[in-house]
C-alpha positions in Angstrom: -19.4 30.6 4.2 -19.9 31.7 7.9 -22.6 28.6 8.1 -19.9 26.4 6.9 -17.5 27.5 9.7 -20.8 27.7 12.3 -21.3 23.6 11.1 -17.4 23.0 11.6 -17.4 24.6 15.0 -20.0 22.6 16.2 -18.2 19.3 14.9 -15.6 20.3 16.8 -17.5 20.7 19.7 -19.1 17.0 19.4 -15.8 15.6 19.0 -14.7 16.9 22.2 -18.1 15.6 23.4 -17.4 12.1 22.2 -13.8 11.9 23.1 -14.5 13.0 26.6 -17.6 10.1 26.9 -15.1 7.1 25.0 -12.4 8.5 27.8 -14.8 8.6 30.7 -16.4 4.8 29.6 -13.5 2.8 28.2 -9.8 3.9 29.6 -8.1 1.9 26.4 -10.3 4.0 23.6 -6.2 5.3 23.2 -4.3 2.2 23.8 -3.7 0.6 20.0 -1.5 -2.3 20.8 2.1 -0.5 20.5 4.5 -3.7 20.5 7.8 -2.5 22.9 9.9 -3.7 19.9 8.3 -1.5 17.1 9.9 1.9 16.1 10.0 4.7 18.3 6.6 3.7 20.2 5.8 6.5 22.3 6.0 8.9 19.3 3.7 5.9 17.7 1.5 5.9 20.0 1.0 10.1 19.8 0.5 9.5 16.0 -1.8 6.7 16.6 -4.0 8.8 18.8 -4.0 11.9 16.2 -5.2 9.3 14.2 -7.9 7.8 15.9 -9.2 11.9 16.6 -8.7 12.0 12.8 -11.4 9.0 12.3 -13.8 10.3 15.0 -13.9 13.9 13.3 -14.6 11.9 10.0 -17.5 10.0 10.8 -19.0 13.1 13.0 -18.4 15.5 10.0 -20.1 12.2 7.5 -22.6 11.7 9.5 -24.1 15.7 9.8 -23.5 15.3 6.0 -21.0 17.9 5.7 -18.6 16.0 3.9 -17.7 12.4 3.4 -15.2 10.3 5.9 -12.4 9.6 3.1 -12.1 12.9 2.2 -11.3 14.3 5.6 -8.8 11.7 5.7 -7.4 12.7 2.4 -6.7 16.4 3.4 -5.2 15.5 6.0 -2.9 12.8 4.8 -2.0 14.5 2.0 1.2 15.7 3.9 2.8 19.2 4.1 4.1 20.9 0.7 7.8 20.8 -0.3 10.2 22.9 -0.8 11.6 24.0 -4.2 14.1 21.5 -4.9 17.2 23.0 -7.2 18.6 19.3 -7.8 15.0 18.5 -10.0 12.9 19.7 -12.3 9.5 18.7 -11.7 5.8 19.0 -14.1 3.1 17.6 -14.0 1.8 15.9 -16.9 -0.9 13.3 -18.0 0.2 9.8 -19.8 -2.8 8.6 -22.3 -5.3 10.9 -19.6 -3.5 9.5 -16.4 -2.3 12.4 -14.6 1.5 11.7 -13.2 4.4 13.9 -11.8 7.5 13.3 -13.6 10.8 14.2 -11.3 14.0 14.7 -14.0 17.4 15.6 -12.6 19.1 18.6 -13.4 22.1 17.9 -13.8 23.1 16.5 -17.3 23.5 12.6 -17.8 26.4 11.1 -20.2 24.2 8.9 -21.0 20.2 7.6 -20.7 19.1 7.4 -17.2 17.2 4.4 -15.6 13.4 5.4 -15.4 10.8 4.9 -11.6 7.5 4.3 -11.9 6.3 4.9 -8.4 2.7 3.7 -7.1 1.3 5.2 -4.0 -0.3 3.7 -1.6 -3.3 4.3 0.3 -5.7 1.5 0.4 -7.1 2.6 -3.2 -9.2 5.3 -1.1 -6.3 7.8 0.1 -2.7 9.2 -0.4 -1.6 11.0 -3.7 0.7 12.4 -5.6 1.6 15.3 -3.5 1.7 12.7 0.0 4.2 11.1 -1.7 6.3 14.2 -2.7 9.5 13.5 -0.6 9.9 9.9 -1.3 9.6 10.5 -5.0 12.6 13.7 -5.1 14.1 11.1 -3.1 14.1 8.3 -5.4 15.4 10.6 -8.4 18.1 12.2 -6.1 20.0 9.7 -4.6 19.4 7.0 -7.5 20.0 9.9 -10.4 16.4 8.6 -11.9 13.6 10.1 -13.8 10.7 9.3 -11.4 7.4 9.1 -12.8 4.7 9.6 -9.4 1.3 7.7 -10.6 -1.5 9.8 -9.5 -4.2 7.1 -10.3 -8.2 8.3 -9.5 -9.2 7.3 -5.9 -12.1 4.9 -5.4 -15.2 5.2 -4.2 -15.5 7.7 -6.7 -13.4 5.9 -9.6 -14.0 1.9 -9.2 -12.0 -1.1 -9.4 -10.2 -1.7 -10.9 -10.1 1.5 -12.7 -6.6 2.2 -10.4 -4.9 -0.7 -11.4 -6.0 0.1 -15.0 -4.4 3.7 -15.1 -1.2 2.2 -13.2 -0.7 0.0 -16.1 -2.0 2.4 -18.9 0.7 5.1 -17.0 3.6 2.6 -16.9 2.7 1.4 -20.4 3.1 4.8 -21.9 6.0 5.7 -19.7 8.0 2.3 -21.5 7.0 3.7 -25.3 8.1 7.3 -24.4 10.9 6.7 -22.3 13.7 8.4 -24.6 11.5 11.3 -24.5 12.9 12.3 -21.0 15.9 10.9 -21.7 15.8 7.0 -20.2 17.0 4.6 -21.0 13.7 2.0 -21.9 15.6 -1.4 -20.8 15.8 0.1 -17.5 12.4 1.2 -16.2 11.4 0.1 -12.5 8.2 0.2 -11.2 7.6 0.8 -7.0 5.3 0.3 -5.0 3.8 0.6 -0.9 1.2 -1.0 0.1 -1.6 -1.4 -2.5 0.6 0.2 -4.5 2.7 -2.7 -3.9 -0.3 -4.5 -5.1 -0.6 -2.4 -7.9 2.7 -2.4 -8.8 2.8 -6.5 -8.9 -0.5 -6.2 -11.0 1.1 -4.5 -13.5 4.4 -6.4 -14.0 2.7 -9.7 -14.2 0.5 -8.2 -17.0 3.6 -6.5 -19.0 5.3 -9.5 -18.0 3.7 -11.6 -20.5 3.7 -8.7 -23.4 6.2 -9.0 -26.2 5.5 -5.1 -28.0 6.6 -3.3 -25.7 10.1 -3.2 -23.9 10.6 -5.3 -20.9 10.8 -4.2 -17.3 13.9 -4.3 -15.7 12.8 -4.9 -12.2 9.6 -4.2 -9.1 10.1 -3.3 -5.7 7.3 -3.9 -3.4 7.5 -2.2 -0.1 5.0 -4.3 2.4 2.5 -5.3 -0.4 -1.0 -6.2 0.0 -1.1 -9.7 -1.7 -4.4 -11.9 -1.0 -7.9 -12.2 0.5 -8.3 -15.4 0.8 -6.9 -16.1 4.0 -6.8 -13.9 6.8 -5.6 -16.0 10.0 -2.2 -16.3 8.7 0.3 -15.9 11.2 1.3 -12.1 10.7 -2.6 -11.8 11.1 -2.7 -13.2 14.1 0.8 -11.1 16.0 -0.3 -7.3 14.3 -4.1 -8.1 14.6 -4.2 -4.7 16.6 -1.0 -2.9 15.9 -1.5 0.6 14.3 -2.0 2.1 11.6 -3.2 -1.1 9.7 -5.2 -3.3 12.0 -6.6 -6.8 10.9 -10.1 -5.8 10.7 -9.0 -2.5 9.4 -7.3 -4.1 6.5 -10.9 -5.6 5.5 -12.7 -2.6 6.0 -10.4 -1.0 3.8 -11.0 -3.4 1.2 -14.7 -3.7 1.3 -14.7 0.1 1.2 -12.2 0.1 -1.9 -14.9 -2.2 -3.3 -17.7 -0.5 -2.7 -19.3 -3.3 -0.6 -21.5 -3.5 2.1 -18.9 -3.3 5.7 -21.7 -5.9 7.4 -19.5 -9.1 5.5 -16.4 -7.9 7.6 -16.6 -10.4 9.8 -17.7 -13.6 7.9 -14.5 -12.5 5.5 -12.0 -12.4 8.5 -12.9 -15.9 9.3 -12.8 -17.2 6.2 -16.3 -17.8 5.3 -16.1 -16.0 2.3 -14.2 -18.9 0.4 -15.1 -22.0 -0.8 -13.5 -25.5 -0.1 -12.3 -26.3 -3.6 -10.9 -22.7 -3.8 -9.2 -23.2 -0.7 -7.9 -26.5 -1.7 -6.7 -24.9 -4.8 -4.5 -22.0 -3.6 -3.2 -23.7 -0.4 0.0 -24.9 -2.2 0.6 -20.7 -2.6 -1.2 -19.7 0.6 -0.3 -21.4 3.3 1.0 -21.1 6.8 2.8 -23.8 6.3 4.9 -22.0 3.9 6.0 -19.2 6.4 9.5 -19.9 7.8 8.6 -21.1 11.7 10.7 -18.0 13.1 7.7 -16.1 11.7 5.1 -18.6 13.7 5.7 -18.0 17.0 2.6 -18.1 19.1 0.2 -19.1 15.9 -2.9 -20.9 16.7 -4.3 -22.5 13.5 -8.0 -21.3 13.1 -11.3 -23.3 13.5 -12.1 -24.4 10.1 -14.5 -21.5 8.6 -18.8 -22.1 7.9 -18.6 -21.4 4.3 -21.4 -18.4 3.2 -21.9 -19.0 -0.8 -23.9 -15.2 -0.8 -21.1 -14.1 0.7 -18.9 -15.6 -1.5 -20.8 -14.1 -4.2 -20.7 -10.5 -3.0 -16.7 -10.3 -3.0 -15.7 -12.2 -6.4 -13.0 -9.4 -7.2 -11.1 -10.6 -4.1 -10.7 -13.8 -6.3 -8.6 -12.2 -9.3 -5.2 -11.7 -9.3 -5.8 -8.0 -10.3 -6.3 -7.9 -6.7 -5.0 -10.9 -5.0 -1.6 -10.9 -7.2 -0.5 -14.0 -5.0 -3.5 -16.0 -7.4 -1.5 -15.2 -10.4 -0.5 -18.7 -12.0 2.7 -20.5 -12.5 3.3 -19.3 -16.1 2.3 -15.4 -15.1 5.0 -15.4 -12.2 8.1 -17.0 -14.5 7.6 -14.0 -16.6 8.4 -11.5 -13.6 11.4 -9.0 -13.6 13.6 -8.8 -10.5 11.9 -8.0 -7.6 13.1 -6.4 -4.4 10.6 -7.3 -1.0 10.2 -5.3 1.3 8.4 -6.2 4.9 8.0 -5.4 8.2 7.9 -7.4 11.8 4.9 -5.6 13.0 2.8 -5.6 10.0 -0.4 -7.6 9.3 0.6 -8.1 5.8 4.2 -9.3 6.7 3.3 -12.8 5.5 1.8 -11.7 2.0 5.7 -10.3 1.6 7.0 -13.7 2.9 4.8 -16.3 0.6 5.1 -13.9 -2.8 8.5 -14.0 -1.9 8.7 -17.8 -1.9 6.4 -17.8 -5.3 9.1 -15.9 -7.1 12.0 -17.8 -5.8 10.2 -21.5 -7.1 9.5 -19.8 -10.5 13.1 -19.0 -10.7 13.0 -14.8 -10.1 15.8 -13.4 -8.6 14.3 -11.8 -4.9 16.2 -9.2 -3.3 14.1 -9.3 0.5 14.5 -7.0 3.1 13.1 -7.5 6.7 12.8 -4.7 9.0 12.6 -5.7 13.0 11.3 -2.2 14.0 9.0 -1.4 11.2 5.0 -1.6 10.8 2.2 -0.8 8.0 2.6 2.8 6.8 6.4 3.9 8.3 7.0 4.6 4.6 4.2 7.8 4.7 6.4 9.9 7.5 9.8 9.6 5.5 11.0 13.0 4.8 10.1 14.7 7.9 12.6 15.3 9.9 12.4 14.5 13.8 8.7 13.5 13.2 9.8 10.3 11.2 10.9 7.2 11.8 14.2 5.3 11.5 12.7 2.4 10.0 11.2 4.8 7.2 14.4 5.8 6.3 15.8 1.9 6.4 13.1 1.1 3.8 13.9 4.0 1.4 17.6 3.5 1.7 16.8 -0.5 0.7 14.6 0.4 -2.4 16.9 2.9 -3.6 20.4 0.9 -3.3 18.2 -2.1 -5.1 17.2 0.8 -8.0 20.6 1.3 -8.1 21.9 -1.5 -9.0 19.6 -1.7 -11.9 
């Protein structure tokens, strides 16, 4: 144990070292593009540079092979524990092996309540059940819901798409057993941020088409990832470097999710990674064409990409609508429940929200959408901490919960 805390020291002690040579050598190592607009951006940028020391303690600690860079970052995201909350009764449980936290209200109901499946996000590789603690007591508070918190095995460890597997498996038993906890199973909702947002459009287009099972009542997708084909859309191009979710970030993430090699980053941010007839196909539903031109400002179209066929090959999950849910077809989007959309200005994945958004509305879905000036990737993660979060975290709750409401 002492050697542990010897090996930790010393990590400590590089980091310093390291921060003090990035410092010395490059004077914006701590200047993230912080647009003047976005949310409280001094208290952004403090965030962002807790962050960034976060990263560089990860890859030091990786590197010395004292433990791996995700899981740094999962401790430490994992948020601060809760306080008893007397409104709920909270257990954890496991549906068909998925393990899940189920949030029931106290108080009695006069009659079934409407049932939450909520869907963390995290890029597949972080966040959990307990990071996502206040949003969920949240949700069952202030909508009177039986929340069901997803708490779906983290890749590398458990690959893809094992999570989007146990998100459906989990919302799938939820629906059968619903009466069980006393809802109501006409009026289950499942919710979603970020890839949980993917996740969560995954699984409705699946139980969308199923006809054994009760019906969905609605999704909300709070700034879904949607697509990876195209990465020079116009939201690309304005939040290429805003925090926490960078462009290139964004693909890193995903190769990591994948399990692939992080040397096709770049050939996959220009596009190389798709074929012409792919391209051809999909650019009726991905398009920046398709993105209302008060969204456009200052877009440059792209120089038309070198297609790589091995790198094409390398990354054929990115093709499926399991993970791009914007590839689903015609016939598996009619089938969708009422959705509620959620995006942000300063977000890279803005224009995924915009162009599912305009999917659903062709198909004939009813789209609740909600835009919010101030907000960016990852303002959902701080709600429910006082002074240290963010007004537009609250605005984003307080739209997904009066949508649930209604429902």
């Amino acid at each position: 144990m002492e050697s542990y805390y010897i090996l930790v020291l010393i990590a400590g002690i590089l980091v310093a070292f390291v921060l003090l040579v990035l410092i010395a050598t490059d004077h914006n190592f701590f200047m993230g593009e912080i647009p003047p607009d976005v949310d409280q951006p001094a208290k952004l940028r403090l965030y962002l540079h807790m962050y960034t020391l976060m990263e560089v303690l990860a890859k030091i600690l990786n590197h010395l092979c004292m433990m791996k860079e995700h899981t740094l970052i999962r401790l430490i995201t994992d948020g601060l524990p809760a306080c008893w909350d007397s409104q709920l009764s909270i257990k954890d449980l496991h549906f068909d092996g998925v393990p899940i936290r189920i949030y029931l209200p106290r108080r009695p109901s006069a009659s079934k309540r409407r049932g939450v499946v909520f869907i963390h996000g995290g890029c597949g590789i972080f966040g959990s059940i307990s990071s996502y603690e206040r949003i969920c007591r949240y949700i069952a508070r202030k909508s009177d819901s039986v929340v069901v918190s997803v708490g779906y095995h983290l890749a590398p460890e458990h690959k893809y798409p094992a999570q989007t597997l146990e998100c459906l498996t989990a919302t799938e038993h939820f629906l059968k057993t619903a009466e069980t906890y006393g809802v109501d199973p006409a009026r289950i909702i499942v919710c979603g941020d970020s890839v949980g947002g993917t996740f969560t459009a995954s699984v409705c287009q699946v139980l969308g088409q199923r006809t054994d099972i009760p019906k969905l009542r609605a999704q909300v997708l709070i700034y879904p990832f949607l697509q990876a084909l195209n990465f020079n859309l116009p939201s690309h191009q304005k939040n290429a470097a805003v925090g926490f979710l960078t462009r290139e970030r964004t693909v890193h993430f995903i190769l990591k999710y994948l399990n692939k090699d992080c040397s096709l980053k770049e050939p996959i941010l220009a596009g190389s990674h798709v074929p012409e007839n792919i391209n051809l196909k999909y650019r009726k539903w991905i398009n920046p064409d398709l993105i209302p031109d008060v969204f456009k400002l200052g877009y440059k179209p792209p120089l038309p990409a070198l297609f790589l066929p091995q790198v094409h090959e390398e990354v054929q999950e990115m093709f499926e609508p399991w993970f791009s849910p914007l590839l689903a077809e015609d016939a598996v989007i009619c089938g969708l429940p009422d959705t509620c959309i959620v995006t942000c200005e300063h977000d890279v994945l803005r224009d995924e929200g915009l162009l599912y958004k305009k999917r659903l509305e062709d198909n004939n879905v009813h789209v609740t959408w909600h835009h919010v000036e101030k907000g960016f990737h990852s303002a959902l993660g701080f709600f429910g901490y006082g002074i240290f979060s963010f007004p537009s975290s609250s605005t984003m709750m307080k739209h997904a919960v009066d949508f649930i409401k209604g429902y």
